[in-house]
DSSP file (Angstrom, degrees, kcal/mol; ACC not computed):
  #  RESIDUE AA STRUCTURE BP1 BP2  ACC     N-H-->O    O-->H-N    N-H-->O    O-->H-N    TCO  KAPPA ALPHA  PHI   PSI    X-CA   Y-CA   Z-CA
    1    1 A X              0   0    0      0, 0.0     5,-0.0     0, 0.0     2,-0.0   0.000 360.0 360.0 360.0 142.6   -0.5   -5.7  -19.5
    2    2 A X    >>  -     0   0    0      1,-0.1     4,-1.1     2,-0.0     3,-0.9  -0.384 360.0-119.0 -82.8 159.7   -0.9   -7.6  -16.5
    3    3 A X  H >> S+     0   0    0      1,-0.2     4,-1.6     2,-0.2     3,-0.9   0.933 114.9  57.8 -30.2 -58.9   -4.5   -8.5  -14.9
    4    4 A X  H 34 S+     0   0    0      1,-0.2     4,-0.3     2,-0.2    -1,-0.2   0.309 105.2  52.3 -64.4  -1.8   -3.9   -6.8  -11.9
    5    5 A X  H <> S+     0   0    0     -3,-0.9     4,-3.0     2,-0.2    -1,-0.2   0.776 108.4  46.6 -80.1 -41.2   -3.3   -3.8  -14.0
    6    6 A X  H <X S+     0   0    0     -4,-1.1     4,-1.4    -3,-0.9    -2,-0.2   0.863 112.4  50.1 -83.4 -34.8   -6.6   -3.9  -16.0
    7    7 A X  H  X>S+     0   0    0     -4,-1.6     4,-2.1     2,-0.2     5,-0.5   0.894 112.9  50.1 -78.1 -33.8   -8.6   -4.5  -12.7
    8    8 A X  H >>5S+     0   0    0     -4,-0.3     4,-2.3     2,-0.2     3,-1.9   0.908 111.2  48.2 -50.7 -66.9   -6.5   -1.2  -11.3
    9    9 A X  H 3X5S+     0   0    0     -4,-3.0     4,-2.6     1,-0.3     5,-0.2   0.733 109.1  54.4 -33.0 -58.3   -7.5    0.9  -14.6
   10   10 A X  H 3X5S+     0   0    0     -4,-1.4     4,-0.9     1,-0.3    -1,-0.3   0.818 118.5  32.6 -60.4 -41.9  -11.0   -0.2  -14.1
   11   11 A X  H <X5S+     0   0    0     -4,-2.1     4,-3.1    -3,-1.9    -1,-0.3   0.894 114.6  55.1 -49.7 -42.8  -11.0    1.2  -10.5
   12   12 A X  H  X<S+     0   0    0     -4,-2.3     4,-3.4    -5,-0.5    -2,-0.2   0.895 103.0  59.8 -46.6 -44.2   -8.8    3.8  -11.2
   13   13 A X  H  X S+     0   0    0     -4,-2.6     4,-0.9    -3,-0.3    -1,-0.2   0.895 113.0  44.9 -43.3 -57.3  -11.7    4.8  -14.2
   14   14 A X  H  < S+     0   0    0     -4,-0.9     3,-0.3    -5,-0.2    -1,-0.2   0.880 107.1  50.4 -75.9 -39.4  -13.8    5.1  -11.2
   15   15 A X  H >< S+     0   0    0     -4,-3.1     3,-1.5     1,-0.2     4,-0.4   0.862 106.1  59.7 -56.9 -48.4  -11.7    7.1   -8.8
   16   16 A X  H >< S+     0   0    0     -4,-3.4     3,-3.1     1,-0.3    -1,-0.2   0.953  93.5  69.3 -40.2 -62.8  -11.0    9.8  -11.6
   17   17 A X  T 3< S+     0   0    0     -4,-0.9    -1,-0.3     1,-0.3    -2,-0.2   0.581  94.0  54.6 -36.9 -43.7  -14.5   10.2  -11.6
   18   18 A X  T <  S+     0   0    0     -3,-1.5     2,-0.3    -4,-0.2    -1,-0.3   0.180  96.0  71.8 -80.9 -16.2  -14.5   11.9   -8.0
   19   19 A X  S <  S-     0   0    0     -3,-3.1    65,-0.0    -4,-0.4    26,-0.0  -0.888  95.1 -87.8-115.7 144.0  -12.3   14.4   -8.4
   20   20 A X        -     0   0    0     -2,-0.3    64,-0.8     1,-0.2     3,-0.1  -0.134  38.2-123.4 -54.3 144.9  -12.4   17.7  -10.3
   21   21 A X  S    S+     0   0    0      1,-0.2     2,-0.3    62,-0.1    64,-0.2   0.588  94.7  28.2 -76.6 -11.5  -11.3   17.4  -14.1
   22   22 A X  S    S-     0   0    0     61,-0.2     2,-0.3    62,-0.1    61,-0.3  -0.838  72.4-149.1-161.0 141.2   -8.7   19.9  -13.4
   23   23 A X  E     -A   82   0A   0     59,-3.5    59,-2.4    -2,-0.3     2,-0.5  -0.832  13.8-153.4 -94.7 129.4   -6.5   21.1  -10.6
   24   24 A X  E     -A   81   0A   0     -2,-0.3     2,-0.7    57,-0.2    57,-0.2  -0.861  24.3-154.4 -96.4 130.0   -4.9   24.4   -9.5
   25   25 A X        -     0   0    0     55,-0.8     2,-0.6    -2,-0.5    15,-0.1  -0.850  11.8-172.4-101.7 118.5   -1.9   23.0   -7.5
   26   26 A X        -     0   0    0     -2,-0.7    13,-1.3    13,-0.3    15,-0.2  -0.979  11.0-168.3-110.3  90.5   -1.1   26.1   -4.8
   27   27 A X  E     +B   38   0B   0     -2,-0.6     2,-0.3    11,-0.2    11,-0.2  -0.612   8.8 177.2 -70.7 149.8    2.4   25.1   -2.8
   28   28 A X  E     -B   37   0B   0      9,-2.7     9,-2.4    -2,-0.2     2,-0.1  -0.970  35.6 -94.5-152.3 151.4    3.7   26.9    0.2
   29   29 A X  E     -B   36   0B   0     -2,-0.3     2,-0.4     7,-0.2     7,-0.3  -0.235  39.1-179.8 -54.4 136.0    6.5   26.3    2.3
   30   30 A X  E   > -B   35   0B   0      5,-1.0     5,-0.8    -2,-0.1     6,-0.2  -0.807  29.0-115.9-165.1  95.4    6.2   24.2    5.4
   31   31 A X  T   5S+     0   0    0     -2,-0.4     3,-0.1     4,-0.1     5,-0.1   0.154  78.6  21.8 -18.8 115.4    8.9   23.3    7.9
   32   32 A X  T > 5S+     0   0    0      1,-0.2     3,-1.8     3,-0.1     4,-0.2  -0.061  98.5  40.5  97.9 151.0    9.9   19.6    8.3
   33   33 A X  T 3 5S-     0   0    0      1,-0.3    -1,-0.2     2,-0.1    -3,-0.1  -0.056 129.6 -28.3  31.3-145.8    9.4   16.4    5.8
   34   34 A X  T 3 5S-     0   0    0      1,-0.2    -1,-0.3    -3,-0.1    -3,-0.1   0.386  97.7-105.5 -89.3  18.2   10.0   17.3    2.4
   35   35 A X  E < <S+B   30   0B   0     -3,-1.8    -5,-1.0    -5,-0.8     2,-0.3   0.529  76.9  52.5  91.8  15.8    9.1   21.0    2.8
   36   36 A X  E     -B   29   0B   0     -7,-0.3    -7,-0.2    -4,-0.2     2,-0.2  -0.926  49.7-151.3-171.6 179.5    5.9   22.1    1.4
   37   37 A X  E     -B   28   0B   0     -9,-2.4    -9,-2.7    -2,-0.3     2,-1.2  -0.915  21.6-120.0-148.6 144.0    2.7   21.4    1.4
   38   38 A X  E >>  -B   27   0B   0     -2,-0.2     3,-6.0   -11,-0.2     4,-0.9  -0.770  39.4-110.6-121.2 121.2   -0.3   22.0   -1.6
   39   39 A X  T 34 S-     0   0    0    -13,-1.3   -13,-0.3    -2,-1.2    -1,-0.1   0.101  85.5 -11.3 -30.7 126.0   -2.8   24.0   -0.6
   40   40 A X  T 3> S+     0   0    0      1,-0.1     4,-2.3   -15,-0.1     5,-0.4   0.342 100.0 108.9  69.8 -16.3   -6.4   22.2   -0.1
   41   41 A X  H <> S+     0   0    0     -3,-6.0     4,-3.1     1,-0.2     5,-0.2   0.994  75.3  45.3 -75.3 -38.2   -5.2   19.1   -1.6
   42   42 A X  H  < S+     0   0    0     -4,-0.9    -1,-0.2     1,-0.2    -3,-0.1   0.845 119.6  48.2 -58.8 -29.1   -5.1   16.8    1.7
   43   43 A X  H  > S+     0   0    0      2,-0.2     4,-0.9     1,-0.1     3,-0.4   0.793 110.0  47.6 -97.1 -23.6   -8.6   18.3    2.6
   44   44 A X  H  X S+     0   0    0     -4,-2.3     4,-3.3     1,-0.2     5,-0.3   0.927 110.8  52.5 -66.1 -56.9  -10.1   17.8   -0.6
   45   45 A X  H  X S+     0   0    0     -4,-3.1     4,-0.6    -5,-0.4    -1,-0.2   0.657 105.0  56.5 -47.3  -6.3   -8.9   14.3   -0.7
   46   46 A X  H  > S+     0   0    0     -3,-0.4     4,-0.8    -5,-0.2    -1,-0.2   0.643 102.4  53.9-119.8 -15.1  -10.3   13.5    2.4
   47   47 A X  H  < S+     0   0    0     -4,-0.9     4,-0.5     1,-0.1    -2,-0.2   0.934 108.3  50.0 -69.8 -46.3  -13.6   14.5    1.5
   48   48 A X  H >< S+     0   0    0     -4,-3.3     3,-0.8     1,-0.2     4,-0.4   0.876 110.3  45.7 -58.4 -28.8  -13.7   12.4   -1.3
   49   49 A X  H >X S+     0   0    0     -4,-0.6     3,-2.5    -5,-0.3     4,-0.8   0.826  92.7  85.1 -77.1 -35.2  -12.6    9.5    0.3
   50   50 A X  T 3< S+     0   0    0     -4,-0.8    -1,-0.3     1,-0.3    -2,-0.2   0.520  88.1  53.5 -72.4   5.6  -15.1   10.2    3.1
   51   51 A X  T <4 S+     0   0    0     -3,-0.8    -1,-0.3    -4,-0.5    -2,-0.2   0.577  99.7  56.9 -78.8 -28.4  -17.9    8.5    1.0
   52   52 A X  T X4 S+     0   0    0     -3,-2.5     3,-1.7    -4,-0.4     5,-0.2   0.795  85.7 115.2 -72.1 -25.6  -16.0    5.1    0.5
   53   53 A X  T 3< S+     0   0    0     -4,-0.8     3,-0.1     1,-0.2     4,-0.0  -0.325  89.8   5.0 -50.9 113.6  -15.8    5.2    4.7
   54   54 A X  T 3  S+     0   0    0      1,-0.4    -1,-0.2    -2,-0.1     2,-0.1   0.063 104.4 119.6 115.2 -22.3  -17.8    2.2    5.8
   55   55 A X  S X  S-     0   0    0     -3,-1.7     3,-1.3     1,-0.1    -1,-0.4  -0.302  72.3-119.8 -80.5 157.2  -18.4    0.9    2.4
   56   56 A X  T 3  S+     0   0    0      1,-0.2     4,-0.2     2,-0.1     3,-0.2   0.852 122.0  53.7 -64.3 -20.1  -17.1   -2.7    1.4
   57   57 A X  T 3> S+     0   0    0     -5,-0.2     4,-1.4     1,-0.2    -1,-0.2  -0.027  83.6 116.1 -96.8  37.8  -15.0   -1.3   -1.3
   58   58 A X  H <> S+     0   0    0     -3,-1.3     4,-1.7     1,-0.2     5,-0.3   0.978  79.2  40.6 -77.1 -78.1  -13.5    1.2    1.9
   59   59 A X  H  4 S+     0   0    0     -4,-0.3     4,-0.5    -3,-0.2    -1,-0.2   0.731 115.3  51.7 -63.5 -34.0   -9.8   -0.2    1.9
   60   60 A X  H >> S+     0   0    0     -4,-0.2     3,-3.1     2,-0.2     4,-1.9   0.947 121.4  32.8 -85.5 -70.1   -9.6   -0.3   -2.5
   61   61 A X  H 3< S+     0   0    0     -4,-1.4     4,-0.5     1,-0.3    -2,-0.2   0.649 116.3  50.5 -72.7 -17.3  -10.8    3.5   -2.9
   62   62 A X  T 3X S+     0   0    0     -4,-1.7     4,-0.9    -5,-0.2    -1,-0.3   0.612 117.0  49.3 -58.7 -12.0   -9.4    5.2    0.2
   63   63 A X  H <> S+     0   0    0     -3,-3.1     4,-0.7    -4,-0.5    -2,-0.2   0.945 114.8  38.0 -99.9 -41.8   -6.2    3.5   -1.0
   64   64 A X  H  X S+     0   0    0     -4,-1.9     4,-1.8     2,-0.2    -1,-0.2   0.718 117.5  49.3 -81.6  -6.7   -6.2    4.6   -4.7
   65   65 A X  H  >>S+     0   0    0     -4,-0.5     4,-1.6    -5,-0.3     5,-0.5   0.859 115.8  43.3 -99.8 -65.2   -7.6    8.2   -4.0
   66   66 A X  H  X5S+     0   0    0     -4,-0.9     4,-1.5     1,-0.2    -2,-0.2   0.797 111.5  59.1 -41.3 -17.8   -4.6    8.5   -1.1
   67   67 A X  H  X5S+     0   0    0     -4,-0.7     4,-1.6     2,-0.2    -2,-0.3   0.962 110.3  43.8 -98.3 -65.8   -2.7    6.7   -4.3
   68   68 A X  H  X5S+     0   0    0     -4,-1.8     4,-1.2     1,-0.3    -2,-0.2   0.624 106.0  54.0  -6.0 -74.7   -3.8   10.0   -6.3
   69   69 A X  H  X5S+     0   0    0     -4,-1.6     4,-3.4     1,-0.2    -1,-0.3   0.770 105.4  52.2 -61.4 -47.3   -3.1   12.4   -4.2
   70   70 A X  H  X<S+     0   0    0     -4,-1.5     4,-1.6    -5,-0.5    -1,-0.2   0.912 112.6  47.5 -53.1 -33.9    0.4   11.4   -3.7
   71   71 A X  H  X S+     0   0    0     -4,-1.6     4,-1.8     2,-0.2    -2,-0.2   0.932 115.8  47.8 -60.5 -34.9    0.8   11.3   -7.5
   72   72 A X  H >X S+     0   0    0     -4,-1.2     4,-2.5     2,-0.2     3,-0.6   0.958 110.1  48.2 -53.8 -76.8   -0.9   14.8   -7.5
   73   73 A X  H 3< S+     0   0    0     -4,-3.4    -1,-0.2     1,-0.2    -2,-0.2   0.607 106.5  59.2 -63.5  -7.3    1.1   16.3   -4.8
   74   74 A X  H >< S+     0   0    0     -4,-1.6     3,-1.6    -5,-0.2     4,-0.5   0.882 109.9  45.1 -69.2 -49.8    4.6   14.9   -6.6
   75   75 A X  H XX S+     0   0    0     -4,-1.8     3,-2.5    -3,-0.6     4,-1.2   0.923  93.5  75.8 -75.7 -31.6    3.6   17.0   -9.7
   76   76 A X  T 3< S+     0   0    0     -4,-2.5    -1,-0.3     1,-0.3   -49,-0.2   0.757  90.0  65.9 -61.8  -6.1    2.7   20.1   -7.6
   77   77 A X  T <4 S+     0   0    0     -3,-1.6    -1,-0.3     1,-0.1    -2,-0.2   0.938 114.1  24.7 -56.6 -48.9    6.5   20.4   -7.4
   78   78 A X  T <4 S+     0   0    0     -3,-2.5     2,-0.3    -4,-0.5    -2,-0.2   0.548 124.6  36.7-105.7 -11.9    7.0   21.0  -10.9
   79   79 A X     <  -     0   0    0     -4,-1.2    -1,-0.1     1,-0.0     3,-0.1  -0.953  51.8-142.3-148.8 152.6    3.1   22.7  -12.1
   80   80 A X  S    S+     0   0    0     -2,-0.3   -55,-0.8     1,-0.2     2,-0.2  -0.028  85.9  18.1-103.0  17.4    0.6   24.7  -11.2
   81   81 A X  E     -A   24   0A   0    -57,-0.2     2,-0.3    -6,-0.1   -57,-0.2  -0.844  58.0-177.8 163.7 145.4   -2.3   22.8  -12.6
   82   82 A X  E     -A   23   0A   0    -59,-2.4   -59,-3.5    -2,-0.2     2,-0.4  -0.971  30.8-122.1-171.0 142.5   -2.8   19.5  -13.8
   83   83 A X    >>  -     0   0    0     -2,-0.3     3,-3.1   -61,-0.3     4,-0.6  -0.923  28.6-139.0-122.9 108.2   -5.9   17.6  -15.4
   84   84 A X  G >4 S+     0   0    0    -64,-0.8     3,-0.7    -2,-0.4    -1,-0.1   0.710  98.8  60.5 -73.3   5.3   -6.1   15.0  -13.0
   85   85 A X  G 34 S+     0   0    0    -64,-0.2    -1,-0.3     1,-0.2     4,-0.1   0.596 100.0  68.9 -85.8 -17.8   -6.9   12.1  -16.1
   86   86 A X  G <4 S+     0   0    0     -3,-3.1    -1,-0.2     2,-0.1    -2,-0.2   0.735  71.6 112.6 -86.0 -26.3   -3.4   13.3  -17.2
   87   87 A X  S << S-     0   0    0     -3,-0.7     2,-0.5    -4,-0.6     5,-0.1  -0.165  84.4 -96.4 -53.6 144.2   -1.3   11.9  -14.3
   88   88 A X     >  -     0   0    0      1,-0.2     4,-1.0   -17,-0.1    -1,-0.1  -0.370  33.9-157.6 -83.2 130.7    1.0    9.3  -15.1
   89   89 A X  H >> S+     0   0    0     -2,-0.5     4,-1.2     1,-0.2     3,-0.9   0.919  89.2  60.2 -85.0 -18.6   -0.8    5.8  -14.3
   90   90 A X  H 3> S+     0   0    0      2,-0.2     4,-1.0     1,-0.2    -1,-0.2   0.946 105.2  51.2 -10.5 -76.0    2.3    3.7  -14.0
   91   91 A X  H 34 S+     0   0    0      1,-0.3     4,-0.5     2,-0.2    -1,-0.2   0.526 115.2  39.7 -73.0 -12.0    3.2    6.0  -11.2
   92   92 A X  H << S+     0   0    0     -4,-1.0     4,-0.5    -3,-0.9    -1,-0.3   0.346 113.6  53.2-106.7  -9.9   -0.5    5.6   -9.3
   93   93 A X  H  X S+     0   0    0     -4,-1.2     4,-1.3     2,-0.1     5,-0.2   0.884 111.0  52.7 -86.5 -12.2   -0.6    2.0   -9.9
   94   94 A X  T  < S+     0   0    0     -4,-1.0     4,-0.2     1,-0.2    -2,-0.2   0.632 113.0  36.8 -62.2 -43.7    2.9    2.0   -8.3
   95   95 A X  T  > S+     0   0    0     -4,-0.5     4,-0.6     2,-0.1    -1,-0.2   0.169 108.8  66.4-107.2  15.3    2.1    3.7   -5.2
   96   96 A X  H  > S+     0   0    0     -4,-0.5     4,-3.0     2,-0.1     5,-0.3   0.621 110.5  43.3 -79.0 -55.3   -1.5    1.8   -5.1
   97   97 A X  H  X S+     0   0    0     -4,-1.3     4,-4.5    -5,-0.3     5,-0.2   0.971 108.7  53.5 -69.7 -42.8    0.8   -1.4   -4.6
   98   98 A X  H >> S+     0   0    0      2,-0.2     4,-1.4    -5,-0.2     3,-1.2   0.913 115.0  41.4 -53.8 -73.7    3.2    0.0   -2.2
   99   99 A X  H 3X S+     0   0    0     -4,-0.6     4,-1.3     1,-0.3    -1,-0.2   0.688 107.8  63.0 -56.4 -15.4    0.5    1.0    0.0
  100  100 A X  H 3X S+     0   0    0     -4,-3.0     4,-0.6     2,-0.2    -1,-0.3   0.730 105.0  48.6 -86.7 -18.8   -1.3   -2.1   -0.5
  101  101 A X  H <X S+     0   0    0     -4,-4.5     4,-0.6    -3,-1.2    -2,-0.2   0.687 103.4  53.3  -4.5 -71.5    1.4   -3.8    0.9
  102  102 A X  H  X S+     0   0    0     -4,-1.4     4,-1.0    -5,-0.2    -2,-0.2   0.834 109.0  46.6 -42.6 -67.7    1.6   -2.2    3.2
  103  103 A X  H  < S+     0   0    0     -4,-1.3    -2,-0.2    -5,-0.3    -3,-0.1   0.636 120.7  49.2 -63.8 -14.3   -2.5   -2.7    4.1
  104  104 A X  H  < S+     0   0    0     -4,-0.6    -1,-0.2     1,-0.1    -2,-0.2   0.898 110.2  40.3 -81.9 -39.4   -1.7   -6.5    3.4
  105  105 A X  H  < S+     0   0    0     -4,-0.6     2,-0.4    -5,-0.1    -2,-0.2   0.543  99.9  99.3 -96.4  -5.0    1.3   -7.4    5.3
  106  106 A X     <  +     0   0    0     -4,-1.0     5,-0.1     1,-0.1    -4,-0.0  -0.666  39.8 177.9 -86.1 127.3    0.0   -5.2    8.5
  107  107 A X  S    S+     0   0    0     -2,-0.4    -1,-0.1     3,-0.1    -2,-0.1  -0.282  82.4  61.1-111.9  26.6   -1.8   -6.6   11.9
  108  108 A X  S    S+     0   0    0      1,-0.1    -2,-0.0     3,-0.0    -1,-0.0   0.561  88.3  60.5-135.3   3.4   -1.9   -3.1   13.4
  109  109 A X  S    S-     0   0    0      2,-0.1    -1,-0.1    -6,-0.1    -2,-0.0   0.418  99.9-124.6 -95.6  19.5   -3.9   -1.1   11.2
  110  110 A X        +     0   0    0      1,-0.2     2,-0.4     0, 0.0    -3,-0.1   0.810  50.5 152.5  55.6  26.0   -7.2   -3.2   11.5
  111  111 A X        -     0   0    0     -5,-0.1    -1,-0.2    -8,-0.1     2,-0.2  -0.845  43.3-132.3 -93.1 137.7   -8.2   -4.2    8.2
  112  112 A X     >  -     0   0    0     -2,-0.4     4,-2.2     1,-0.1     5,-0.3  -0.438  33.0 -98.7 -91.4 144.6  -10.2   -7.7    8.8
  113  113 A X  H  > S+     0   0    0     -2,-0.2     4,-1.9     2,-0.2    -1,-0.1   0.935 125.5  53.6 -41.9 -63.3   -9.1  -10.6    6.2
  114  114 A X  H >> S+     0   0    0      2,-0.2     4,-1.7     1,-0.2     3,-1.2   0.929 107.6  55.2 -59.6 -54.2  -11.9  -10.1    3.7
  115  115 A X  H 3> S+     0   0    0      1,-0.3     4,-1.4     2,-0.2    -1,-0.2   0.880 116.6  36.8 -11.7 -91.1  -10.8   -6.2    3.6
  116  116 A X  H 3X S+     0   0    0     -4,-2.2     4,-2.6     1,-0.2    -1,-0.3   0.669 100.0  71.3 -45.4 -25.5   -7.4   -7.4    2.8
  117  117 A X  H <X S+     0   0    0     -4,-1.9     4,-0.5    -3,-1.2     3,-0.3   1.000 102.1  51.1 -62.8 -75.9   -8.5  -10.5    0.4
  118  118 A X  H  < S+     0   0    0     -4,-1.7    -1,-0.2     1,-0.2    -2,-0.2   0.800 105.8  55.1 -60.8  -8.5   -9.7   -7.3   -2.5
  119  119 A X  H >< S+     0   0    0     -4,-1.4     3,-3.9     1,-0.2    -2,-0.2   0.936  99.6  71.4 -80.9 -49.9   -6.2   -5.7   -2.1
  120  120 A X  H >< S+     0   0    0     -4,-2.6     3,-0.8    -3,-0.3    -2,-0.2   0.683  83.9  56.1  -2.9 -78.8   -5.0   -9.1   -3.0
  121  121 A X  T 3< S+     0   0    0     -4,-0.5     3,-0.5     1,-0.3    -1,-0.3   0.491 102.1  59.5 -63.4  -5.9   -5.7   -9.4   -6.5
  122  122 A X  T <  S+     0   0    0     -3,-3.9    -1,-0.3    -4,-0.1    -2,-0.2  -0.174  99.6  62.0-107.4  38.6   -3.7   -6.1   -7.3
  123  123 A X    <         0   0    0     -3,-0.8    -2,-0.1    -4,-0.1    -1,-0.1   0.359 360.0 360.0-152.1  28.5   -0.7   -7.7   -5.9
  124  124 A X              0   0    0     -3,-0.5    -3,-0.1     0, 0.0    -2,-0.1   0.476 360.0 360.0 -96.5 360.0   -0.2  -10.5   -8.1
């Protein structure tokens, strides 16, 4: 297991924390991108996140909770309820790097160098 794996888990540990211990995942159909959408989840995510806003750790926990949600709203394809500690963590440390990548390799979303310096260490 890599470093950058055990420093995800330990965030990851924390991020779990923030969210309800189990989800009912509600799809409905919705014209355009991949074609549906799960009720509440994008506005529930965006509350949680809205506590990290401002904070120094702002860029690591919007990223892994946004990291979540995607895993979340992949499964709402296939289930209708899902314990979110159950999600696979492979697949959110997976899309935590992609999007920190992203947040690294980027001069137009306005994340300052220190910002980017803690996504760093999950991208060795």
């Amino acid at each position: 297991m890599s470093d950058s794996f055990t420093l995800f888990m330990d965030v990851l540990n924390k991020a779990y924390s923030d969210w309800p211990e189990t989800l009912e995942l509600q799809t409905e159909a919705c014209p355009g991108g991949d074609g549906y959408i799960v009720n509440d989840l994008y506005e529930q995510k965006d509350l949680i996140c809205q506590k990290y806003l401002g904070t120094t750790d702002e860029v690591i926990f919007v990223n892994i909770h946004e990291s979540i949600f995607e895993a979340v709203r992949n499964s709402a394809k296939f289930i209708k309820s899902i314990k979110v500690k159950s999600l696979r963590e492979e697949e959110i440390f997976n899309i935590f790097k992609k999007k920190s990548t992203i947040i690294y390799s980027s001069h137009d979303l306005g994340w300052t160098d220190d910002y980017k310096q803690k996504l760093s260490v999950f991208l060795v």
